[in-house]
N, C-alpha and C positions, 0 to 999 in steps of 0.2 A: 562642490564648490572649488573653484580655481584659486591655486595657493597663490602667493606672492612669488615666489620665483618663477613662475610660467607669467604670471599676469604684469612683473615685471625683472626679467631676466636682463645677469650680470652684462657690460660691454666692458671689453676688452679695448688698449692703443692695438694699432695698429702700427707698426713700422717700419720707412724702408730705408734696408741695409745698404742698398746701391747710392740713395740721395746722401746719407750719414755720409757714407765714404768720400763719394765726391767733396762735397761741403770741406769732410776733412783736409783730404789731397790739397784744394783748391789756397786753404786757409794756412796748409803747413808750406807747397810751395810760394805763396804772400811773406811767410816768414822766414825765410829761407831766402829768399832775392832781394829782398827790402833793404837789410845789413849788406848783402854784398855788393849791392845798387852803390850802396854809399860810400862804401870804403871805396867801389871803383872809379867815383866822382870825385872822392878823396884823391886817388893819386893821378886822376889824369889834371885837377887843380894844380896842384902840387907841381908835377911837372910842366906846368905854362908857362910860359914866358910872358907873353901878353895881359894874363890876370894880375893884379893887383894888390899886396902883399895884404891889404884889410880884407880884402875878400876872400881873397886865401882862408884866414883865421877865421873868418866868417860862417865857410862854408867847412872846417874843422869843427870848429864847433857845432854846428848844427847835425852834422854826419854825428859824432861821440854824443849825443842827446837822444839822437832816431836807435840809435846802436843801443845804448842802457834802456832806452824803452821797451826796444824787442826781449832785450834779456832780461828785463824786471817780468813780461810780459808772459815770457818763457819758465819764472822760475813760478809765477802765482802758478802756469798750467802743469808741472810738474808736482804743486803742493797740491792742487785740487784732484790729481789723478788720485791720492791715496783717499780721499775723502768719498762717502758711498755715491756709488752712480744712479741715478735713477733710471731705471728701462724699460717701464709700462707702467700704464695708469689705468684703472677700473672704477668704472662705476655700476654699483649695484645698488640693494634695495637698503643697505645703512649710510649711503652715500659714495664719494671720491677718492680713491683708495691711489697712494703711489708708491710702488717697490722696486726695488735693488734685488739682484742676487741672490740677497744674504735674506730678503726676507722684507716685513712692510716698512717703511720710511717714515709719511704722515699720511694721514687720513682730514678729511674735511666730511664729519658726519651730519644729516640730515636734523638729528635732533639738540647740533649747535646752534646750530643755525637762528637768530633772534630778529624779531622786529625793528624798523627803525627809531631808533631813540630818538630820535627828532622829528617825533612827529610827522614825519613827511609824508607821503603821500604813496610811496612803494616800497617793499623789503627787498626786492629782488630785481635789479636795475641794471641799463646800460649806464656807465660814467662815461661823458666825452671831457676830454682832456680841453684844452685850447686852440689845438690844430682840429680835433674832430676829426683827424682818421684813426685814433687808436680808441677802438672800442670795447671796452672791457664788462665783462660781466662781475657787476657788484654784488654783495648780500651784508649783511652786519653776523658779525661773531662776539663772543665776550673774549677781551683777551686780557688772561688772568696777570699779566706782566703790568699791565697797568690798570685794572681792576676797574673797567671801563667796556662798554661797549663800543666798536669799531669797525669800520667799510674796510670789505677784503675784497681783490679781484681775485676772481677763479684765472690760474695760467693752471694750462695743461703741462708740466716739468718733464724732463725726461735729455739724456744724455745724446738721443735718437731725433730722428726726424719722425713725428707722428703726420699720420696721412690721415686720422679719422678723426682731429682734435674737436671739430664742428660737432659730431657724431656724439662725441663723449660730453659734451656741452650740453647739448638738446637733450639727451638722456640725462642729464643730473637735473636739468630743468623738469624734466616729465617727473623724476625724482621727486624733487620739491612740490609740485603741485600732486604729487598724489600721497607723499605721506607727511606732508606740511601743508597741509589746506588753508592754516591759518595764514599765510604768509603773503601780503600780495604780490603777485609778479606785474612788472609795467606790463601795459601791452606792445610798446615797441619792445622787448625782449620774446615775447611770442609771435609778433612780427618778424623776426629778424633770424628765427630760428623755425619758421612755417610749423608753429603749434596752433592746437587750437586753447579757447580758453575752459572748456570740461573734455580735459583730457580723460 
């Protein structure tokens, strides 16, 4: 007999260190020009002769707004540095697993996972928003904070760029349909993820 770990073995993110960086570089030189953009609009204002002394003030004040924004913007990213990073996410046979460093973060397991309280029609669903390009894979969980059942979207988290988030998706789907049978999945989510429907 073939155990559950061969028959459905852990995945692992995937991801790349060259995109992270970029992304970074890209977003700290944005932060880094933006302030000094202004200030140096600030003083070639300042020194005009032909501008207008409301506009002057105008454009002072707008510069000293963009300027505290960057540094309010600046100091959330230095408080959220100390807070744990998440750096891979796994899905296996108890479900969606995300860790840090230091060891696991949170977990979204297989046998939270609850029916739709409203009777509706699927447990395990695509939500489209009102634009319908963000598509997010729904499920219901109980959440003990307000002693309630409640629609979570699956995000793949991570401080990284993951290149396999699709990968990790359709695995936690194959997940649910094989050790929550009870559960129904739409079939535009096994559509949308080329499953079939007896996995």
């Amino acid at each position: 007999m073939v155990s559950d770990e061969n028959q459905f073995p852990a995945i692992d993110s995937k991801t790349s260190k060259g995109l992270t960086l970029a992304i970074k570089v890209f977003f700290s030189i944005f932060a880094i020009l933006t302030p000094l953009m202004m200030i140096l609009m600030v003083w070639f204002t300042l020194a005009s002769n032909s501008i207008k002394f409301e506009i002057k003030i105008l454009i002072v004040v707008l510069a000293i707004l963009v300027i505290g924004l960057f540094v309010w913007l600046l100091m959330v990213q230095i408080r959220e540095k100390s807070t744990t990073k998440i750096i891979r996410a796994t899905v296996d046979k108890t479900g969606i697993h995300h860790y840090s460093n230091q060891g696991l973060v949170k977990s979204i397991q297989y046998s939270q996972l609850m029916p739709n309280p409203e009777n509706g029609e699927y447990d395990v669903f695509i939500y489209l928003d009102q634009s319908d390009t963000d598509m997010d894979l729904c499920f219901y969980v109980f959440d003990d904070a307000v002693n309630k059942v409640i629609r979570k979207a699956l995000f793949i988290e991570g401080d990284v760029v993951v290149t396999n988030g699709n990968s990790l998706k359709k695995h936690f789907i194959k997940g649910i349909s094989m050790f929550r049978p009870d559960l129904k999945i739409a079939p535009g989510v096994l559509d949308l993820y080329n499953l079939k429907k007896n996995l």
